[in-house]
C-alpha positions in Angstrom: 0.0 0.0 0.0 2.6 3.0 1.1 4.4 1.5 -2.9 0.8 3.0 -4.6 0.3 5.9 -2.5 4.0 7.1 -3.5 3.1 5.9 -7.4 -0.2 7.8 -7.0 1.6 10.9 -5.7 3.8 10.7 -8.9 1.6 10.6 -11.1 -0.7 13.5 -9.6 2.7 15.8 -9.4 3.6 14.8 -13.3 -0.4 15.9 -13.7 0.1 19.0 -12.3 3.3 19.8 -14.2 1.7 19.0 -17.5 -1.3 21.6 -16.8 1.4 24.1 -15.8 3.1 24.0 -18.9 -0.1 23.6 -20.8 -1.7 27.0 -18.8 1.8 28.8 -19.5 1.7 28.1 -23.1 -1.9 29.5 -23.6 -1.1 32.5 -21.6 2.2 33.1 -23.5 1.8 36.7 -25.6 1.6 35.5 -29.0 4.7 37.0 -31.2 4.8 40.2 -33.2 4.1 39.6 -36.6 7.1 39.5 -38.6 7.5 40.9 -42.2 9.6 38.7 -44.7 11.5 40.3 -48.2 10.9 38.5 -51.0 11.5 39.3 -54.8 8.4 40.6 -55.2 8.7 43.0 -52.3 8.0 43.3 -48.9 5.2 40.7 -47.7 3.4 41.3 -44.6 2.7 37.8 -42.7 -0.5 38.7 -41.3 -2.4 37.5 -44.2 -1.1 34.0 -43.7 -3.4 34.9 -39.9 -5.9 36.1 -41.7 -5.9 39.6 -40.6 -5.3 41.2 -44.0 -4.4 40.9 -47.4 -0.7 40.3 -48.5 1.5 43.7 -49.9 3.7 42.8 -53.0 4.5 46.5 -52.4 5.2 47.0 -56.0 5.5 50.6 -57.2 3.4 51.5 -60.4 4.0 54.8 -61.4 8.1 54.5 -62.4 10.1 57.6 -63.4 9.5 56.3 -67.0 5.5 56.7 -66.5 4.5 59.4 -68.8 -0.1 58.9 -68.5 -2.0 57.8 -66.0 -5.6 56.6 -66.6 -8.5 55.6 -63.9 -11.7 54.7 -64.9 -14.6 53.4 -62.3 -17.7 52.3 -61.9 -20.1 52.2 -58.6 -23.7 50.8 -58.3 -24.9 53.6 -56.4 -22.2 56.3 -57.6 -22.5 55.6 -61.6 -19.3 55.7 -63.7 -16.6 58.0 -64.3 -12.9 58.4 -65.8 -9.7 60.6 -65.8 -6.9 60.6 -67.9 -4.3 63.1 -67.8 -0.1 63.0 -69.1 2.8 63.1 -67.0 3.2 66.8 -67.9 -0.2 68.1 -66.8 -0.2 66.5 -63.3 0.4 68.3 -60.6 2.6 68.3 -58.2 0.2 66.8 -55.4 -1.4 64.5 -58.3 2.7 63.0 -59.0 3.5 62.5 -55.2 0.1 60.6 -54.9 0.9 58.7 -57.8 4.6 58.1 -56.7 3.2 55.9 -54.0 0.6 53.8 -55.6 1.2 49.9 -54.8 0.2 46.3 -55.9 -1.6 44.6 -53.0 -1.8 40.2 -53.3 -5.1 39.7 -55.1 -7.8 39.7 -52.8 -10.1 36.3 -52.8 -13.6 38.2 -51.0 -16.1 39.0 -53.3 -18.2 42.1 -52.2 -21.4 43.5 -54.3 -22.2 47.0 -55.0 -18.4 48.4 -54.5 -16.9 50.9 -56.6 -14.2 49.4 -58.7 -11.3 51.0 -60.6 -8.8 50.1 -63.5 -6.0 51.9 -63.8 -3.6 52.1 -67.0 -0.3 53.7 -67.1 1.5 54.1 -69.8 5.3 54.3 -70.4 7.9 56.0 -72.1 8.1 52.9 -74.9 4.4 52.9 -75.8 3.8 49.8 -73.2 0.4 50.1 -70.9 0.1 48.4 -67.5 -3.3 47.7 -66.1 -4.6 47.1 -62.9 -7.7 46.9 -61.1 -8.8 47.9 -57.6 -11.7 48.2 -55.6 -13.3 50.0 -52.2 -12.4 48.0 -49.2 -9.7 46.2 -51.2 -12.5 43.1 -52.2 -13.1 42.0 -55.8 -16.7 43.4 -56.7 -19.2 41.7 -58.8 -19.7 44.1 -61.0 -15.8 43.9 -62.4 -15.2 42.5 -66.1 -14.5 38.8 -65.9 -10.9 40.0 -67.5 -10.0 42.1 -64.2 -9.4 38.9 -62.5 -6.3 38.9 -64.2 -5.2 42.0 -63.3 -2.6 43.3 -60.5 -4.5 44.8 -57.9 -3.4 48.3 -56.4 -3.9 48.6 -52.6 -6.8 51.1 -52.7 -5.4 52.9 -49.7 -2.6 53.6 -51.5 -5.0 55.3 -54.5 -7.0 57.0 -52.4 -5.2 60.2 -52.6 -4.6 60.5 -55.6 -8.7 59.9 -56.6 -8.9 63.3 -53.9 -7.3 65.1 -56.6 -10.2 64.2 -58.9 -13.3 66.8 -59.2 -15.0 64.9 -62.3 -19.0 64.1 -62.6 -20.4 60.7 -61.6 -23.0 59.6 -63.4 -25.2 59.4 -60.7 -24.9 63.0 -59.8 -26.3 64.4 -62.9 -30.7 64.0 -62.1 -32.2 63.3 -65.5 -35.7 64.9 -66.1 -38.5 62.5 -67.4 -40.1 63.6 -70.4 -42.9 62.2 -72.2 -42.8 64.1 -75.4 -39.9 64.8 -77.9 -39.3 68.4 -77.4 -36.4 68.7 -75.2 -37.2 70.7 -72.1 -37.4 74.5 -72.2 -34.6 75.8 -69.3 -36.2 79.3 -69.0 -39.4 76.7 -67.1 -37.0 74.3 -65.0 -35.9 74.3 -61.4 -32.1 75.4 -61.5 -31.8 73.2 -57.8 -31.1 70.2 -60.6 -28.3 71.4 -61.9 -24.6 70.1 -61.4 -21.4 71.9 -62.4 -19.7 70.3 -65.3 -15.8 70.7 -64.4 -13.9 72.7 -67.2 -10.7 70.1 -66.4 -9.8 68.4 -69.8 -8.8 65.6 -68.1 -12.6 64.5 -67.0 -14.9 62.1 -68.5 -18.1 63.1 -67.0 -20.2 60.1 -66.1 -24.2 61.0 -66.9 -26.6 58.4 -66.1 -30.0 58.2 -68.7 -33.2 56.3 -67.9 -35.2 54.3 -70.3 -37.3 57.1 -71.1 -37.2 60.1 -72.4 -35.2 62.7 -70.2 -33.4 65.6 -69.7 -30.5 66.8 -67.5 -29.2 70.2 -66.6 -26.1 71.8 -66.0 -24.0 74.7 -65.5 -20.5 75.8 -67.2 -18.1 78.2 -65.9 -15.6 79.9 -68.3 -12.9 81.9 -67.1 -11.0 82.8 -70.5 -12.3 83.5 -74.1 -11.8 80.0 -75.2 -13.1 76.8 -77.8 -14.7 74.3 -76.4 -16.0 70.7 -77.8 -17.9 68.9 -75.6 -18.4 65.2 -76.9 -20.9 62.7 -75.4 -19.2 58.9 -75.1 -21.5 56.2 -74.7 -24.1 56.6 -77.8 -27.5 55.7 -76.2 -30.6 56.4 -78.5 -30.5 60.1 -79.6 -28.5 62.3 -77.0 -28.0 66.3 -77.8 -26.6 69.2 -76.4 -27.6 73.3 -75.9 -26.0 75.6 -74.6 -27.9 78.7 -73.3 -26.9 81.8 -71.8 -27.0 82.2 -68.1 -30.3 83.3 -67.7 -31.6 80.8 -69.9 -33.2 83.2 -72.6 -30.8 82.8 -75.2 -29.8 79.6 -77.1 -26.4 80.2 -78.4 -25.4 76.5 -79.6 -26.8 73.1 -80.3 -25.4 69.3 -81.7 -26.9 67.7 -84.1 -28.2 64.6 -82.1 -27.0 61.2 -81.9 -27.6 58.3 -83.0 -27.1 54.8 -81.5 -24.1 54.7 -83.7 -22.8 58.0 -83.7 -22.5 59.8 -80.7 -23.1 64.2 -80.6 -20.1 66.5 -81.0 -20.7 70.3 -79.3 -17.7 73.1 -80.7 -18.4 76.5 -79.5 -16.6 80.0 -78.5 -16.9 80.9 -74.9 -16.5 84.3 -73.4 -16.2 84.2 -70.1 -19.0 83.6 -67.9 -21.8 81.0 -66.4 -23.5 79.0 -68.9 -26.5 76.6 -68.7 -26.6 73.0 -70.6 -29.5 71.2 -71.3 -28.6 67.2 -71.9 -30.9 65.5 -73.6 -32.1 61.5 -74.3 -35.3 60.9 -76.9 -35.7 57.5 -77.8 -35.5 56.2 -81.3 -39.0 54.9 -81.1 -40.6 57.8 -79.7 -40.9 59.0 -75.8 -43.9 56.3 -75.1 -41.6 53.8 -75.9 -38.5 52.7 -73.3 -35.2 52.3 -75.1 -31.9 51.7 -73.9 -30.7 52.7 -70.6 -27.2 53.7 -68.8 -24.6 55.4 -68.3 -23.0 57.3 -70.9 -20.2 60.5 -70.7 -19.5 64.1 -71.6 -16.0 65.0 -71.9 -15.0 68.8 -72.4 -12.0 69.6 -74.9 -10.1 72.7 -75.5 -9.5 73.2 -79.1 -8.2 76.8 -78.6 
């Protein structure tokens, strides 16, 4: 008997041991996460814990980089686009750009995110594209050929997209109309209107229903200059006018669109505050629906 009772005490002190290493091992503060270098650039290790997506780190704008162009596309925000060469930028818009970086492609799908692809283009004529989205996810709405692409870490684009006053489509309110004469601005409620940025460098997103509609806005000149103002996306019959700022005096108009040809707008403006009346009519009349979307107006300087 006092052989067991000394066996039974062994056992109970190895026991005891063995729940003292085990409690000491949970309680142990973890390590800091450590960063590796690899050929691709610095990789973060947390992703392999799950808290966050891997870094390649890779630069994309190079000294050789001579265009930078982002287009996007939101569900609730409409589209949009920018394009601008390496000698327009600005100096904020180039130290933005200086620190873009590729992010390992992210595997969570989100819905209803805005997405971007970006396309720079070097000195030799070669593009790069890349894609990247809010919250750094791969949104639903992307092209089945952005999979592909090197994602940017959309922290890393973010200020450079602050540098970027262009229209998204969803800011421009169309007007429903049920006739085919385009609306009469002397009659409509100015509150509608949005500015359309004079920077060349915009493509204006507009968004048009499947009706009829129109859309206003306003355009600021500051020097005698000639404008064309060109509509992208050709969408049933889309037009142009351009009135005088208290809406009284029509002093241009495009020819209107056609589903194959979109409208082009060249007129001399003096200096001042304009008002532009966008219009959709539908091919088949305005009590038939056509096509609906989101189409663009982009402003050029000719002289």
């Amino acid at each position: 008997m006092p052989g067991m009772l000394c066996f039974g005490k062994v056992i109970a002190a190895v026991l005891v041991l063995l729940v003292a290493i085990g409690c000491s091992t949970r309680t142990e503060p973890s390590r800091p996460v450590e960063r590796q270098a690899t050929d691709a650039g610095i990789v973060d290790a947390r992703a392999e814990a799950g808290a966050g997506p891997t870094v390649e780190n890779k630069a994309v704008w190079r000294p050789t980089s001579t265009r930078i162009e982002v287009s996007s596309f939101g569900f609730w925000e409409g589209s949009t686009g920018y394009a601008k060469d390496r000698a327009e930028l600005t100096p904020e818009q180039l130290a933005a750009l200086e620190r873009l970086r590729t992010m390992t492609p992210p595997e969570q799908m989100g819905a209803d995110f805005t997405s971007y692809e970006v396309r720079v283009t070097d000195e030799d004529g070669s593009v790069a594209r890349y894609r990247a989205a809010e919250g750094n996810v791969r949104d639903s709405d992307e092209s089945v050929n952005a999979a592909s692409l090197p994602t940017i870490d959309i922290e890393t684009l973010r200020p450079f997209l602050d540098t970027i006053k262009c229209l998204r489509a969803k800011a421009v309110e169309p007007i429903p109309r049920t006739t085919t004469t385009p609306l009469d601005p002397k009659t409509a409620d100015m509150s509608k209107a949005v500015a359309v940025p004079a920077d060349t460098a915009c493509t204006n997103g507009v968004f048009v229903p499947y009706g009829c509609s129109d859309s206003l806005l306003t355009f600021d000149v500051d020097a005698p200059a000639t404008y064309e103002i060109v509509s992208g996306r050709c969408l049933e019959q889309l037009s142009l006018r351009v009135y005088t700022s208290d809406r009284t005096t029509l002093l241009a108009e495009s020819t209107p669109g056609t589903a194959e040809s979109c409208f082009t707008l060249r007129h001399t403006f003096e200096p001042g505050s304009y008002v532009l009346v966008f219009s959709k009519t539908n091919a088949a009349g305005c009590n038939q629906n056509g096509k609906a979307g989101d189409t663009s107006l982009r402003v050029r300087r000719v002289k």
